[in-house]
C-alpha positions as CSV (number, residue, x, y, z in Angstrom):
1,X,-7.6,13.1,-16.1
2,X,-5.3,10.2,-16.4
3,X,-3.1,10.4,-18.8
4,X,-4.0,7.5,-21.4
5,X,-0.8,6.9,-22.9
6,X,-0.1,4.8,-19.8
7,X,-2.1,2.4,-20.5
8,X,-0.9,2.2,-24.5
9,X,1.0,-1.3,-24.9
10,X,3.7,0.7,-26.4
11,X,4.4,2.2,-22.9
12,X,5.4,-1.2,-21.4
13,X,9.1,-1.5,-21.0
14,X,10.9,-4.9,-22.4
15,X,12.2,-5.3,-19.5
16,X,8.0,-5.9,-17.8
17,X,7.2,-7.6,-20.7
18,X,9.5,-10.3,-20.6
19,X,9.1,-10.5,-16.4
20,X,5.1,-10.6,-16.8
21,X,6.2,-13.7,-19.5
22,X,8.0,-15.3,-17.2
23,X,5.2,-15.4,-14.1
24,X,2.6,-16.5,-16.4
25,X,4.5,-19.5,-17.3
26,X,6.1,-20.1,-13.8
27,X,2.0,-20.1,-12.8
28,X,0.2,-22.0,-15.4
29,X,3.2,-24.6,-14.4
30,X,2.5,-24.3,-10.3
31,X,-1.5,-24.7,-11.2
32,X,-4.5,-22.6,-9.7
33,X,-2.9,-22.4,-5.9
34,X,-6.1,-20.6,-5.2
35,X,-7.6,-24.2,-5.3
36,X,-5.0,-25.6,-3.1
37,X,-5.4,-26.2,0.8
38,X,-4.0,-22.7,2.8
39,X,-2.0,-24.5,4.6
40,X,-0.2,-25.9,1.6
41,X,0.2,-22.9,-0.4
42,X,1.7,-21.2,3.1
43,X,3.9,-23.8,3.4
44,X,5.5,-23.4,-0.2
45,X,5.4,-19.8,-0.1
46,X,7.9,-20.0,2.8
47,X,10.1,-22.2,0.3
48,X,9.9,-19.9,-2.6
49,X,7.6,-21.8,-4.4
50,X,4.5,-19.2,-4.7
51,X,4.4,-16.7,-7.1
52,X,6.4,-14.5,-6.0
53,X,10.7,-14.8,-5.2
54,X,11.5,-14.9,-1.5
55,X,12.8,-11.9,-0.3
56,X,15.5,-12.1,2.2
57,X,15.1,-11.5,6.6
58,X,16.2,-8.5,7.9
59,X,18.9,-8.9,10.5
60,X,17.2,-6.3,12.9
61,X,14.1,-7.4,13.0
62,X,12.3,-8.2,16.2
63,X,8.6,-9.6,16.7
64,X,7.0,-8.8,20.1
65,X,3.4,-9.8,21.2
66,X,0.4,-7.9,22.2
67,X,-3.4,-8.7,23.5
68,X,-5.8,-8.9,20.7
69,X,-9.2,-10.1,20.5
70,X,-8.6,-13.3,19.3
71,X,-5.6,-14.1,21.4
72,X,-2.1,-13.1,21.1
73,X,-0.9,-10.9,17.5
74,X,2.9,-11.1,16.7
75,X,4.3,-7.6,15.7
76,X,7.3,-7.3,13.8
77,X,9.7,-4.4,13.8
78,X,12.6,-3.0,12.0
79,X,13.3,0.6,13.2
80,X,16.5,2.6,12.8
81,X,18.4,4.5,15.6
82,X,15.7,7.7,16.3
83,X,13.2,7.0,13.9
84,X,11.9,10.0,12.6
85,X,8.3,8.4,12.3
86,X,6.3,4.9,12.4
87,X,5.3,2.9,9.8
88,X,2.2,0.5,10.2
89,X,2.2,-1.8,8.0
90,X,-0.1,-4.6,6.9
91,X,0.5,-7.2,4.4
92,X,-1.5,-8.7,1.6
93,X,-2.3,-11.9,0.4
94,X,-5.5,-12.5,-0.5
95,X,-6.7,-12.4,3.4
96,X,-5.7,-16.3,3.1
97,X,-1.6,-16.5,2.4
98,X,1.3,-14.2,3.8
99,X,3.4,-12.9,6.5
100,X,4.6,-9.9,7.8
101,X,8.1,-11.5,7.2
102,X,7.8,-11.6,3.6
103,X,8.2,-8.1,2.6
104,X,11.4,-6.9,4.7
105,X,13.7,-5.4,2.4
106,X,10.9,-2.8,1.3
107,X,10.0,-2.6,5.1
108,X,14.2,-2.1,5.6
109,X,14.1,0.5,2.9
110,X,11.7,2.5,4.7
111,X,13.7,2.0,7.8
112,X,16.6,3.3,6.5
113,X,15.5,6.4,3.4
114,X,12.7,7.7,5.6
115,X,13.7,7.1,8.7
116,X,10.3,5.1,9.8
117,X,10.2,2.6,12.8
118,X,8.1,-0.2,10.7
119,X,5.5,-2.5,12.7
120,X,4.1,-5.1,10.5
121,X,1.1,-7.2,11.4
122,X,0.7,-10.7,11.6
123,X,-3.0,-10.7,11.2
124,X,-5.4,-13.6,11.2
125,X,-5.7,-15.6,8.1
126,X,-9.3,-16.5,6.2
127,X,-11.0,-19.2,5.8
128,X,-10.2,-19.8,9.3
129,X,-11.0,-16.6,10.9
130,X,-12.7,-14.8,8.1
131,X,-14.4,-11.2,8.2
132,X,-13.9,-9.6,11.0
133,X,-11.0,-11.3,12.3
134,X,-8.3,-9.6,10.2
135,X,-10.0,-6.2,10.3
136,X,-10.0,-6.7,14.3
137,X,-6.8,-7.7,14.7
138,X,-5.4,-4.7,12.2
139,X,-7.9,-2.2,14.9
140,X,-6.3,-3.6,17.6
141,X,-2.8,-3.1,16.7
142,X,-3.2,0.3,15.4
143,X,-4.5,1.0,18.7
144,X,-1.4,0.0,20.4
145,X,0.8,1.9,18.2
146,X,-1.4,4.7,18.9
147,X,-0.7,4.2,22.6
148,X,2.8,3.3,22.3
149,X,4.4,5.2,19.5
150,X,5.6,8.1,21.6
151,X,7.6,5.5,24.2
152,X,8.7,3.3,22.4
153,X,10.0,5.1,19.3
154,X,10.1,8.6,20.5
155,X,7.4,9.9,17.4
156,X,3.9,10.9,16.8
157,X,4.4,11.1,13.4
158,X,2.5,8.1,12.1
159,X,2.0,6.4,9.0
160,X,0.3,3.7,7.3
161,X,0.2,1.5,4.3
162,X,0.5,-1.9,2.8
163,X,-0.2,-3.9,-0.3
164,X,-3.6,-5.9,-2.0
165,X,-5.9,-7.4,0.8
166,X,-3.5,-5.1,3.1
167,X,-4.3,-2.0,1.5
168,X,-7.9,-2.9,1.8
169,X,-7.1,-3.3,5.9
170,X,-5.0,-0.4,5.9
171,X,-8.7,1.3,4.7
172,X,-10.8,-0.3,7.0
173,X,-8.7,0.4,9.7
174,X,-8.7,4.0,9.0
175,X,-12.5,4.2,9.0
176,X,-12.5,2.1,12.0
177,X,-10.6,4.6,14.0
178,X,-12.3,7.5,12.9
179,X,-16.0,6.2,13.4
180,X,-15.4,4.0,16.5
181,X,-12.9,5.4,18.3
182,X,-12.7,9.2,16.8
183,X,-9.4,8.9,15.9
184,X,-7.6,10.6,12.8
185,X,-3.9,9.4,13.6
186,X,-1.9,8.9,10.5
187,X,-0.1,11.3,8.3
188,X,-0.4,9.3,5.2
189,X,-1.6,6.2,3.6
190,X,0.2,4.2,1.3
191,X,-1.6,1.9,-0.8
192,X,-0.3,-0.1,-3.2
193,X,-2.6,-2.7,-5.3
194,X,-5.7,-2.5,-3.2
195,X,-8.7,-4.7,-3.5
196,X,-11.3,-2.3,-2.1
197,X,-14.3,-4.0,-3.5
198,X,-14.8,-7.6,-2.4
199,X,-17.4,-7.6,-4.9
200,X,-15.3,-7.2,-7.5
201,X,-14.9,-4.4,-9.6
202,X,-15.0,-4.7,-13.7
203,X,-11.4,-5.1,-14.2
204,X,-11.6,-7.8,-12.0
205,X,-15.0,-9.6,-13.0
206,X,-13.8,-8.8,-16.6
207,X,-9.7,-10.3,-16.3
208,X,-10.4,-14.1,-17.0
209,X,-8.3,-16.9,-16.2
210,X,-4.5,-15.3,-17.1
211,X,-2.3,-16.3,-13.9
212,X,-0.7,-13.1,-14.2
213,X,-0.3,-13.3,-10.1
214,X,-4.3,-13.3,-9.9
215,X,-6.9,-14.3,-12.0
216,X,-10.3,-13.8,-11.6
217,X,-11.4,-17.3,-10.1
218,X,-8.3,-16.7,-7.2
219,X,-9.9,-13.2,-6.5
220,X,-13.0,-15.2,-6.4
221,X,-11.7,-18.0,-3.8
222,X,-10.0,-15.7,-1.7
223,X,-13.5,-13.4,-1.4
224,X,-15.3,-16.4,-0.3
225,X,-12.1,-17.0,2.4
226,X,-13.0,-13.7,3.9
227,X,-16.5,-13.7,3.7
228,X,-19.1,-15.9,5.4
229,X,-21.6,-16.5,3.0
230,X,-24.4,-14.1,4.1
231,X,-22.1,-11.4,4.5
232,X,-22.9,-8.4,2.6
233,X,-20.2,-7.7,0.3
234,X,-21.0,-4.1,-0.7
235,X,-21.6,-3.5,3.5
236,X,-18.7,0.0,4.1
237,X,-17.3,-2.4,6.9
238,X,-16.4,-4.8,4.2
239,X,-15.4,-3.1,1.0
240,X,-14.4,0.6,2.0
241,X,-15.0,1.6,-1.4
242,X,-18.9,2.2,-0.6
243,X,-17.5,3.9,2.7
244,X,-18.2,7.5,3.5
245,X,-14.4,8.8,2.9
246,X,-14.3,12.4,4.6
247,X,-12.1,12.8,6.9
248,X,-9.1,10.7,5.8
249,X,-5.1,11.5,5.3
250,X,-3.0,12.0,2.3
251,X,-3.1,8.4,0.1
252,X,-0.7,7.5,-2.6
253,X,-2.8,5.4,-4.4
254,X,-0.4,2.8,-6.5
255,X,-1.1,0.3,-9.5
256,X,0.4,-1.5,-12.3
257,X,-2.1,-1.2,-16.1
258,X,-1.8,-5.1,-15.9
259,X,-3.4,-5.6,-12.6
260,X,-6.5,-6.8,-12.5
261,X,-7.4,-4.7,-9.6
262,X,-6.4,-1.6,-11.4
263,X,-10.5,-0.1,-11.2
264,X,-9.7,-1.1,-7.5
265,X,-7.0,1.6,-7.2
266,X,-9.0,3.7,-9.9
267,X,-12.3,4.3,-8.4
268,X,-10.9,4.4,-4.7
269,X,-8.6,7.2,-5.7
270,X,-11.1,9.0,-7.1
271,X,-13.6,8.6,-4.2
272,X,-11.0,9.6,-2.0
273,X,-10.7,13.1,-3.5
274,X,-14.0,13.8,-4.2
275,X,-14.8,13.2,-0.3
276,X,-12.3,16.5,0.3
277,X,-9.0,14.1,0.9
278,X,-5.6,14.5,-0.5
279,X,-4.9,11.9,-2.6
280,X,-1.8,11.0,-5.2
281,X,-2.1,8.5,-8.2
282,X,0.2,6.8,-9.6
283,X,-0.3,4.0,-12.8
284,X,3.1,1.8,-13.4
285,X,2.6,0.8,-16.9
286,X,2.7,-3.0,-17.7
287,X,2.8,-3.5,-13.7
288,X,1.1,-6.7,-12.4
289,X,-0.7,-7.0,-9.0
290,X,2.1,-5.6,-6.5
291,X,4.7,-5.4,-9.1
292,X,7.4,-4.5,-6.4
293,X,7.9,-7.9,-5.7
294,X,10.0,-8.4,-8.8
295,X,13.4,-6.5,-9.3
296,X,12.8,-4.5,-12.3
297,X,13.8,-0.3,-13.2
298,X,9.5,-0.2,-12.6
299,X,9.7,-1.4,-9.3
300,X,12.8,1.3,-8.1
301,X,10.8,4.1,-9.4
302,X,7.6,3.0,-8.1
303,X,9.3,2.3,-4.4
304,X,11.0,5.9,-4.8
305,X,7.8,7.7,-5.1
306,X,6.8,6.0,-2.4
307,X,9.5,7.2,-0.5
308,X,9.0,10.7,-1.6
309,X,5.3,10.6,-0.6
310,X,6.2,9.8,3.2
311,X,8.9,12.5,2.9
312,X,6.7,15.0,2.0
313,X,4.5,14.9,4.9
């Protein structure tokens, strides 16, 4: 079982304390962004003004273009000299907000301690293009790493992972590729802060209004962005949590105890090994939803076992 002391207050460094302080003032100040136009909140995002710090651009990154079925999607790569494996990334934000820009020094990390080409992608965005846009577009691009992994970065060895509403399409596009195309091509999933009921689980239905990153009305908004309003919410092709699981790689499954998604991570580890998969849990105590975004001694120890994970398979 999980070890309970990790979720005691007394576990939670000073250090998170004071940090998870500091963004629920900086929030209540900004207002509910949730309620906010997209447009506007993207906008302000790519100034810093969202909740999380900008992060800088990595220098060698390059975005190409591929066919998808909505039109052209933007890839973005940062790979190292020989990479010794690819990296498929896809980033979070509700479904509705971020970039596969906003996240390269992790993206550079990987690059550089694991040796991983990284191909992040830029996704459509709900409300516009709600479900299945995004899930199509993550398909899509997982199929043309899958073709082009061995030319253009001289590997096989495949991973993928990425953070909130990305770690939901990370699992959707795993079951995507095993039931429509057959296809079991990854080595290992890394998923940090999923939402993988867009029902909502208790944690979230339970968390109240406390902008600690999310609240429950924002989990609320950004559910109705992705789904059309006679969209089943429980469908497996939605929420992979009712998804038959057999069959799927190695997951580190990641969370902070002050996440409101935490029965997210919770229940979808546990599915995951009871369907016969390999899984790894790991509970950050005091963490809010994708706590990496914040320099802290939580956030180097959480990005290290992540880095262990990948070098272990």
């Amino acid at each position: 079982m999980i070890d309970p002391a990790l979720f005691d207050p007394s576990a939670i460094s000073d250090e998170i304390r004071a940090q998870n302080a500091e963004i629920v003032a900086k929030l209540s100040n900004l207002g509910a962004l949730w309620t906010m136009p997209p447009e506007v909140v993207r906008e302000n995002r790519r100034k810093g003004l969202g909740p999380f710090p900008l992060m800088p651009k990595s220098p060698r990154a390059t975005t190409i273009a591929i066919d998808g079925p909505g039109g052209p999607i933007p890839l973005r790569i940062i790979a190292p000299e020989n990479p010794r494996g690819v990296y498929f990334h896809i980033h979070g934000g509700g479904w509705t907000w971020g970039t596969a820009d906003e996240q390269d020094p992790w993206l550079d990390r990987l690059a550089e301690r694991c040796g991983l080409a990284v191909v992040s992608v830029e996704y459509r965005l709900a409300p516009e293009h709600p479900f299945p846009a995004g899930p199509d577009d993550c398909e899509a691009a997982a199929l043309w790493l899958l073709r082009e992994a061995e030319s253009r970065f001289g590997t096989s060895r495949l991973f993928i992972g990425g953070e909130s509403a990305g770690a939901h399409l990370s699992a959707l596009t795993l079951l995507r590729l095993r039931d429509k195309h057959g296809l079991k091509p990854f080595r290992g999933a890394n998923l940090f802060a999923g939402c993988y009921d867009v029902s909502m689980t208790p944690s979230v239905a339970n968390w109240g209004d406390e902008p600690l990153i999310l609240n429950t009305p924002g989990v609320k908004v950004f559910a109705d962005n992705f789904c059309e309003p006679d969209l089943d919410r429980r469908d497996p092709a939605v929420s992979p949590l009712y998804a038959d699981l057999k069959g799927l790689p190695p997951a580190l499954f990641s969370v902070g105890t002050r996440d409101l998604l935490l029965d997210d991570t919770l229940f979808m580890a546990s599915r995951w090994v009871a369907a016969g998969n390999k899984a790894d849990l790991a509970v950050w105590p005091g963490g809010c939803h994708v706590f990496i975004r914040f320099d802290s001694a939580l956030t180097e120890q959480a990005l290290s076992r992540i880095d262990g994970f990948i070098e272990e398979l």
